[in-house]
C-alpha positions as CSV (number, residue, x, y, z in Angstrom):
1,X,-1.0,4.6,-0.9
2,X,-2.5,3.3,1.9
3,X,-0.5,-0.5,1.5
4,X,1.2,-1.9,4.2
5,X,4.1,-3.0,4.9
6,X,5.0,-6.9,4.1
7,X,5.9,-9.8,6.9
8,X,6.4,-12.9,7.4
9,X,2.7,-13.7,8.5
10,X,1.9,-12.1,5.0
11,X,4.2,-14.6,3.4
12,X,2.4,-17.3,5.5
13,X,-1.1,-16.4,4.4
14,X,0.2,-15.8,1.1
15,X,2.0,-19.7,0.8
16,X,-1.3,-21.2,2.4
17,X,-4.1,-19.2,-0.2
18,X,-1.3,-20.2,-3.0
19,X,-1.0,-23.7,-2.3
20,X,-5.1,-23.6,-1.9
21,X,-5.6,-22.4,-5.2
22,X,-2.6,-24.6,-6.7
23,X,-5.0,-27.9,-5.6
24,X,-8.2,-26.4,-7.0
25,X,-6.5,-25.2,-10.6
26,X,-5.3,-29.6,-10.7
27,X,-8.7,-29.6,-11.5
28,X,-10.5,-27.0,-12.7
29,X,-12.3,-26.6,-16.1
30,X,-11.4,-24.7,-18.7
31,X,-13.8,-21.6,-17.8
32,X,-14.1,-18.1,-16.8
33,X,-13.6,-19.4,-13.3
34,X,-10.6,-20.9,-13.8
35,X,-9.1,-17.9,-15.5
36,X,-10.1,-16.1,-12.5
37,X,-8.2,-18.5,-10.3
38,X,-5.3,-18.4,-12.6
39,X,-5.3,-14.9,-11.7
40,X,-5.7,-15.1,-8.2
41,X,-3.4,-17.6,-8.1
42,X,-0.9,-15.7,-9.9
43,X,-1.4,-12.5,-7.8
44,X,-0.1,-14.6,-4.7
45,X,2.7,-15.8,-6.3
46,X,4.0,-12.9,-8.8
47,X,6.5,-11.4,-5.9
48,X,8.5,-14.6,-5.2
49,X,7.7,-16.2,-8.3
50,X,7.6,-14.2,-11.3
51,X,8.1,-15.8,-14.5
52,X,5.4,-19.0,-12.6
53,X,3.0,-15.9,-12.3
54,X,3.4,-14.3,-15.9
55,X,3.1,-17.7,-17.1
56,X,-0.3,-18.7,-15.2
57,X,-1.4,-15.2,-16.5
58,X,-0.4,-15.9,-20.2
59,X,-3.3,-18.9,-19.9
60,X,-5.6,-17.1,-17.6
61,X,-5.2,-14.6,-20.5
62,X,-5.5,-16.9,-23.5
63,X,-8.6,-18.5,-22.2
64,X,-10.2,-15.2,-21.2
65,X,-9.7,-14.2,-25.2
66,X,-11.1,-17.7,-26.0
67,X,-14.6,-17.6,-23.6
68,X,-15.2,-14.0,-25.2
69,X,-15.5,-13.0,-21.7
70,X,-13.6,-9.1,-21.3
71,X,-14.3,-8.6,-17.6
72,X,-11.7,-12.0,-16.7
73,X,-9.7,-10.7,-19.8
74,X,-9.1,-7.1,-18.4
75,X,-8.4,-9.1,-15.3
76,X,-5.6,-11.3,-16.8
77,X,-4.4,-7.9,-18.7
78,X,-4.3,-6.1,-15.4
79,X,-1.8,-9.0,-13.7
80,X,0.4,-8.6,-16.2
81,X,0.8,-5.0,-15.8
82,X,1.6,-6.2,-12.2
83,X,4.2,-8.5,-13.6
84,X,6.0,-5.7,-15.7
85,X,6.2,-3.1,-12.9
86,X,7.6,-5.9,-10.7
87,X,10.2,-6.3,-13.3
88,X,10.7,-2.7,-13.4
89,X,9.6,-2.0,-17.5
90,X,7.0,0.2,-16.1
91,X,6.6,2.0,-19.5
92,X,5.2,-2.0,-20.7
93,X,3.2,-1.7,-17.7
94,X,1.6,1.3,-18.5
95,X,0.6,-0.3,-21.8
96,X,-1.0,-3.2,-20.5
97,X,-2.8,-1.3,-17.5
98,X,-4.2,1.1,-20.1
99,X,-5.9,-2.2,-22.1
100,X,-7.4,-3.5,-18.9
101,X,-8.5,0.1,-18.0
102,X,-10.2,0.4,-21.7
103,X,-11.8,-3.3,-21.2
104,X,-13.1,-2.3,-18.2
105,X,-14.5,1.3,-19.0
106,X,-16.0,-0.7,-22.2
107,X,-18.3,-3.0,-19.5
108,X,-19.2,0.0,-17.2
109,X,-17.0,-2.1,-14.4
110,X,-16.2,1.5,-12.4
111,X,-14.9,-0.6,-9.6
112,X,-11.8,-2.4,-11.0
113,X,-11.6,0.7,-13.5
114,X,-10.6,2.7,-10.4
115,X,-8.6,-0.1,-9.2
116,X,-6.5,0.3,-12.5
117,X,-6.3,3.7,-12.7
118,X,-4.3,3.7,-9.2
119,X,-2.0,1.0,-11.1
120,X,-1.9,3.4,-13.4
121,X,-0.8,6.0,-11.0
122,X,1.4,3.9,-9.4
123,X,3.7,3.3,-12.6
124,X,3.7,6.8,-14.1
125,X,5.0,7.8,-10.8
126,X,7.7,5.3,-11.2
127,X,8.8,5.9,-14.5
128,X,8.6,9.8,-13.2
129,X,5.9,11.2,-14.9
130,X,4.3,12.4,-11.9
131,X,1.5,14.9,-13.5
132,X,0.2,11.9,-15.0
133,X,0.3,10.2,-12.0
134,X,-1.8,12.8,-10.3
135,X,-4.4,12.6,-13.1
136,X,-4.6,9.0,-12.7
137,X,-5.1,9.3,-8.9
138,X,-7.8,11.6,-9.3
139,X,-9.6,9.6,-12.1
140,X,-9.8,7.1,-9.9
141,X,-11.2,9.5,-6.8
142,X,-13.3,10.7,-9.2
143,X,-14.9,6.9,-9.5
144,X,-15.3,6.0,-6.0
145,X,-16.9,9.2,-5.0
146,X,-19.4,8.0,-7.8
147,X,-19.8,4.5,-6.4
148,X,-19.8,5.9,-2.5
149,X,-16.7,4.4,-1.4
150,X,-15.4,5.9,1.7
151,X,-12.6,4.0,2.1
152,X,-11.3,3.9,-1.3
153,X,-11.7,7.5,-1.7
154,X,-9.3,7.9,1.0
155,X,-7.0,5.4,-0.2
156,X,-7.0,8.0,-3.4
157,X,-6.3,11.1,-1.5
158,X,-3.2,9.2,0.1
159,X,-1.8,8.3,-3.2
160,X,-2.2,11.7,-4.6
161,X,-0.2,12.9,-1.1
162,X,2.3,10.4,-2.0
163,X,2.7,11.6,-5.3
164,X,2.5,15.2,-4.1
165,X,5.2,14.7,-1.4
166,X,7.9,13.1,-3.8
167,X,8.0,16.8,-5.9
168,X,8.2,18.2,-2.1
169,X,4.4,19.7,-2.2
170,X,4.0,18.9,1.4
171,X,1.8,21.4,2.3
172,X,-0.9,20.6,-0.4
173,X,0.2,16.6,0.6
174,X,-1.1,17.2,3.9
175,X,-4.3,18.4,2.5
176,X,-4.9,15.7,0.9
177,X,-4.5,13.5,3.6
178,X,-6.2,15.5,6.1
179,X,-9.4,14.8,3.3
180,X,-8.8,11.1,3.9
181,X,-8.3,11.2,7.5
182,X,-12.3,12.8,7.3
183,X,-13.0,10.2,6.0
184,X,-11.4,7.6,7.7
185,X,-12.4,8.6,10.9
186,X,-16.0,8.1,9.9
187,X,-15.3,4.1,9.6
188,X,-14.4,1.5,12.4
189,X,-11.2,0.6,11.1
190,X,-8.5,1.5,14.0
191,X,-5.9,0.0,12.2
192,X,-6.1,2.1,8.9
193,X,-7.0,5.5,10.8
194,X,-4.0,4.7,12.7
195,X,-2.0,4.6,9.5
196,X,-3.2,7.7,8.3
197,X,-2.0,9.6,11.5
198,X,0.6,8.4,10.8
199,X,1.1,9.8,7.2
200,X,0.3,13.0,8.9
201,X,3.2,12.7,11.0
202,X,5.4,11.8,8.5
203,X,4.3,15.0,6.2
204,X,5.1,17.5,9.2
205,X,8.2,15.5,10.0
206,X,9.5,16.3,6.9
207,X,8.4,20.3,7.4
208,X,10.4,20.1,10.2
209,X,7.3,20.4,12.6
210,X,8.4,18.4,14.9
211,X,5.7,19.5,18.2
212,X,3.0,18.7,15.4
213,X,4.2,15.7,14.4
214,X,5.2,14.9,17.5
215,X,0.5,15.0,17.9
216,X,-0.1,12.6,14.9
217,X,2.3,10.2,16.4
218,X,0.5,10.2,20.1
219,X,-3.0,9.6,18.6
220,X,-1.5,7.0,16.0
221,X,0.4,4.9,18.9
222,X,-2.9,5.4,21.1
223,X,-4.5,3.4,18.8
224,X,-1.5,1.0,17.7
225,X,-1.4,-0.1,21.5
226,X,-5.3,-0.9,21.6
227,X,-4.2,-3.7,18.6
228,X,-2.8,-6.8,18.5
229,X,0.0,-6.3,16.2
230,X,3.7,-6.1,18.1
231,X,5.8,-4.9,15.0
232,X,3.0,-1.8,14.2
233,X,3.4,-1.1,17.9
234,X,6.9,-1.3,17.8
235,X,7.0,1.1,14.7
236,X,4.6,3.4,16.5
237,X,6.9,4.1,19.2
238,X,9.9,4.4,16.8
239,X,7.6,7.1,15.3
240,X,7.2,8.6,18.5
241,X,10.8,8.8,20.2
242,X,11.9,10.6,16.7
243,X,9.2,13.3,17.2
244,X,10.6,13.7,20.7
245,X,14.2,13.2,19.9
246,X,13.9,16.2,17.3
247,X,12.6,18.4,20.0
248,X,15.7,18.9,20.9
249,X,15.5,19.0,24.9
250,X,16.7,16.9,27.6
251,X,13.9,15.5,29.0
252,X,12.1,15.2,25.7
253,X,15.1,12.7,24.1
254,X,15.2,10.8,27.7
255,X,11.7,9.8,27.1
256,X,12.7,9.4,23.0
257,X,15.1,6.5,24.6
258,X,12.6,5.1,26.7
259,X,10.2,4.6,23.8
260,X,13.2,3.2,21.1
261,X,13.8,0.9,24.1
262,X,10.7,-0.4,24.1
263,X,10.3,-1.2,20.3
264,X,13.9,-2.9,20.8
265,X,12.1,-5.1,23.5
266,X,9.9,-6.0,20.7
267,X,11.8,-6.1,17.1
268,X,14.3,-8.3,19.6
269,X,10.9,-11.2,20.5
270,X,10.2,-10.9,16.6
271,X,13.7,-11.1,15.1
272,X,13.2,-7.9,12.6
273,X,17.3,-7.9,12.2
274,X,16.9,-4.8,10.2
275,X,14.8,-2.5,12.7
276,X,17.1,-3.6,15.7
277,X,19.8,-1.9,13.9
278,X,18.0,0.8,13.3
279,X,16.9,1.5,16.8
280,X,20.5,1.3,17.6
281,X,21.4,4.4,15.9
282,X,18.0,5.9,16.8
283,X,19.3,5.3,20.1
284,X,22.9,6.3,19.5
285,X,21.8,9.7,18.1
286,X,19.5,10.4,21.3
287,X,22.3,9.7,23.9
């Protein structure tokens, strides 16, 4: 999917939206606004604190059932889901997405309905039913092309290549996300076009087309440098010296060091422990 990858300015926003809502919930009523701030609230908190989130999500629940009200209800239902695959019972998961899903479809709300469906997805591709986890995918592609959403569309395309990819369907993968970076490339959003060149690399990494690859990981670090995120750059060129390193050629891994060089410069500023050591052996493997 097209989700990116966690830091610690995440965890900041996440502690400061968290600590927001805790002060407002002190507070708030008993109505559907506070069951949807229980749910936000949990949402923030359900990685670091599980059993506090599927415990605010128990009352969000609760008072959802009391109001009458199924749209904050599905929503409550939904977290939970969230909750079971993050304890890894992703068959309850399943369960409870499918009850949001049916709340949802019940109110016409195609929106969040897609939004569960890739949940949906998500944990039938855990538990390893991945045919079901392509049906889900493309459910919810089948929604957003219905509401018009560009970006989401693509965001489905990218979880059906994910899906794809883990059976070792690359070729039809790379389809997939070729259809989402159309897409993409329609909208002004550098960062997430970025991303999907980069999925593109990835796929014909893995074929072992390493000159094309070597393509999706120029345009993606063209537009990594324009943006102000070090660790994405740094990862960028990572991307980039492997392409060249696998070329196999002399002045092709020279210029693979140069570029792992550079991302140490920068995983070294930011203190990412774990991709220092792996530039290391990036390194170790081009000399």
């Amino acid at each position: 999917s097209l989700a990116w990858s966690w830091n610690h300015g995440c965890l900041r926003a996440q502690t400061v939206v968290a600590d927001s809502l805790a002060r407002l919930l002190a507070t708030a009523p008993p109505d559907t606004h506070r069951v949807s701030m229980l749910v936000d609230y949990a949402f923030e908190i359900n990685e670091l604190q599980t059993e506090v989130a599927n415990s605010k999500l128990q009352e969000a629940l609760a008072l959802a059932k009391h109001l009458k009200d199924p749209r904050v209800e599905a929503a409550a239902i939904n977290g939970l889901g969230l909750i079971e695959e993050i304890r890894g019972d992703y068959a309850k998961a399943i369960t409870l997405y499918q009850q949001a899903l049916a709340l949802r479809q019940s109110i016409g709300d195609e929106l969040r309905a897609a939004g569960t469906l890739i949940n949906l997805g998500n944990a039938y591709e855990s538990l390893g039913d991945l045919a079901s986890a392509i049906s889900s995918h493309r459910q919810s592609l089948a929604l957003y092309e219905r509401l018009h959403n560009t970006t989401r569309m693509a965001r489905a395309y990218s979880n059906i290549a994910g899906v794809l990819e883990s059976t070792g369907e690359y070729p039809g993968a790379f389809t997939e996300l070729d259809k989402a970076r159309i897409l993409l490339e329609k909208e002004n959003d550098p960062f997430t076009i970025a991303k999907i060149y980069t999925k593109l690399g990835h796929n014909r990494f893995e074929m072992d087309q390493y000159p094309e690859a070597k393509e999706w990981y120029r345009k993606s670090l063209h537009l990594r440098q324009k943006l102000n995120n070090r660790a994405d750059l740094a990862e960028g060129l990572t991307d980039m010296g492997n392409a060249l390193d696998e070329l196999e050629n002399t002045d092709s891994s020279w210029l693979a060091v140069q570029l792992y060089n550079q991302a140490l410069v920068i995983y070294n500023a930011i203190n990412d422990q774990p991709s220092i050591g792996r530039i290391y052996n990036n390194l170790g493997d081009a000399y």
